[in-house]
N, C-alpha and C positions, 0 to 999 in steps of 0.2 A: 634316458637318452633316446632320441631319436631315431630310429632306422631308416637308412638309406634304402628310395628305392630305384630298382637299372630302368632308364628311360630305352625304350627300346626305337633306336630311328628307324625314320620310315627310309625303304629302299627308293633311290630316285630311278625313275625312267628315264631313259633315254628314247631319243626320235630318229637316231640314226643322220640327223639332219647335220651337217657342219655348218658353223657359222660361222657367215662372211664377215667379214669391216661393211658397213652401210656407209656406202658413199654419200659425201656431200654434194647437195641440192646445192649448196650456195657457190658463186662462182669467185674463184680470187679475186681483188679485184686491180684496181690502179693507185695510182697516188698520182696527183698535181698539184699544183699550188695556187694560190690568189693572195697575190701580194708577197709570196716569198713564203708563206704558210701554208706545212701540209696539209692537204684535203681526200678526203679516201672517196674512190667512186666504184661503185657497185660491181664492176664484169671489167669484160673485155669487150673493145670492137668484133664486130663479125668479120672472118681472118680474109685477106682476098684471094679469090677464086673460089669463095663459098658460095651457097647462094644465099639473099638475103634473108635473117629472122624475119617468119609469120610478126606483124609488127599490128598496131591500129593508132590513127591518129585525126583527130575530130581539126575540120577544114572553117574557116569564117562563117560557110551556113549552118555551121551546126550538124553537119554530116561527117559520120567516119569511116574513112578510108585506110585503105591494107594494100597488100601488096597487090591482089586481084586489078584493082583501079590506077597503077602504075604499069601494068605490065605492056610490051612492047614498046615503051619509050625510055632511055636512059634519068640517070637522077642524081642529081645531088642533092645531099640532105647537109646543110647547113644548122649544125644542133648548136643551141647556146641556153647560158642561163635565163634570160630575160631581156627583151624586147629595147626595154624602159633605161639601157644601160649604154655608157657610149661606143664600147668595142661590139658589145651585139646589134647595136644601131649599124656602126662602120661595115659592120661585114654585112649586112643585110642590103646596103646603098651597095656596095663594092659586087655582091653578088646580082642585085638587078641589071649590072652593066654588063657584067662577064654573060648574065642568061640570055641576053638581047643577040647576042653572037652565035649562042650556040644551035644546033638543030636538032628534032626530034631529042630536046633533054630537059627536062622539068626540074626547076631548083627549087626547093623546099627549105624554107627556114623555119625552123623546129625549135620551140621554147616550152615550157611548163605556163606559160602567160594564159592566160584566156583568149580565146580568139577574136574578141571585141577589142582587146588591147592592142592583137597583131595588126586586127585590120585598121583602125584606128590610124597605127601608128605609119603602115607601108600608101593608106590614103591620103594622108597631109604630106608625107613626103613625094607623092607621087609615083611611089613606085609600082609597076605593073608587069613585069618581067619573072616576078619572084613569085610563088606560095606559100602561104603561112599554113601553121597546121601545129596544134597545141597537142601536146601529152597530158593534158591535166586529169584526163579520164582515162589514159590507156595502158598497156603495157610497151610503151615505148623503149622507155629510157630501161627497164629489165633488162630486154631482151635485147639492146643495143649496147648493153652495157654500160650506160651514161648518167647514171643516177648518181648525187654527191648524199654522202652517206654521213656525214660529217661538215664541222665549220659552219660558218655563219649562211650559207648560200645552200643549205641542208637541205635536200628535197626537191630541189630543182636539177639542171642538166647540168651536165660540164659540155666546154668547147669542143666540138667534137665535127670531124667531116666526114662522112660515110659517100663514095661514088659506085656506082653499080649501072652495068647492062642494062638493054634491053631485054634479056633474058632475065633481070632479075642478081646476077652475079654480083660480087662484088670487086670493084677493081684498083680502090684506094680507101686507105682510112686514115685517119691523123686524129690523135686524142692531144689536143694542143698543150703544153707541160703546165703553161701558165696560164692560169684564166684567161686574165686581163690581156694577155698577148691575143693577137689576128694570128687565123690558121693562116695555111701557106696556103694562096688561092693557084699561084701558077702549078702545084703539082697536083692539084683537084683535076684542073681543065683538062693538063699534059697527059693524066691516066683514061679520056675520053679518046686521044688519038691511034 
């Protein structure tokens, strides 16, 4: 027979350190729909009276711009999924009109597109009041929290309006419930007065 023999454990060290819950990095996020179908998008808007996320967003020449190159003029950021679609076409027309009015406010219409497609597409129709300015290289949609993390439309933007100061602040947002619905433009303009 065998003899057992005593394994002797090792004493563990302590560090005197308490340990915390590590917080999560990822931000809750939203839920919308498209078509009636939930779709989960990445964060949250930036809340108003914040100022806005360190952001970047590459412009028709191929140049990218942050927050540095907006500053002292108000903004609307007109975010959507794509250019090429007919409710981000409508708001993109609808928003050239409403920018022709307003003063010292730069409207930006923000898609994950490439910016050969935005400019393309704001040149045949003749629009010239508006900005295009793609995320396809940036931490845009992260930090705006606009990212579709799911569903067929995965990887691009949700409907989104972000208004903000000349300082930078933020003074309106609208994560539109539904895709394919148009944000509410009169309460974008109404939060500039």
């Amino acid at each position: 027979m065998a003899s057992k023999k005593k394994v002797k454990k090792k004493p563990v060290k302590k560090s005197g350190k308490k340990k915390t819950a590590k917080k999560s990095s990822k931000k809750s996020g939203s839920t919308v729909t498209l078509g009636g179908n939930p779709v989960s998008v990445s964060g949250k808007l930036p809340k108003a009276g914040k100022p806005l996320p360190k952001f970047s967003l590459t412009t028709g020449a191929l140049k990218d711009i942050g927050n540095k190159d907006i500053a002292g003029k108000r903004v609307i950021f007109n975010i959507f999924p794509s250019i090429d679609t007919p409710t981000c076409a409508t708001s993109t027309r609808k928003f050239n009109e409403i920018a022709a009015s307003l003063q010292n406010t730069e409207v930006y219409c923000v898609s994950a597109d490439l910016p050969f497609a935005q400019g393309r597409f704001c040149g045949t129709e003749g629009l010239s009041n508006v900005k295009t300015a793609s995320s396809f290289r940036s931490n845009f949609g992260s930090v705006f929290g606009v990212n579709l993390t799911n569903g067929v439309l995965k990887g691009v933007l949700a409907r989104a309006i972000v208004v903000a100061d000349e300082n930078g602040k933020v003074l309106h947002t609208e994560l539109v419930s539904e895709i394919a619905s148009e944000p509410n433009y009169d309460a974008a303009v109404n939060s500039l007065r």
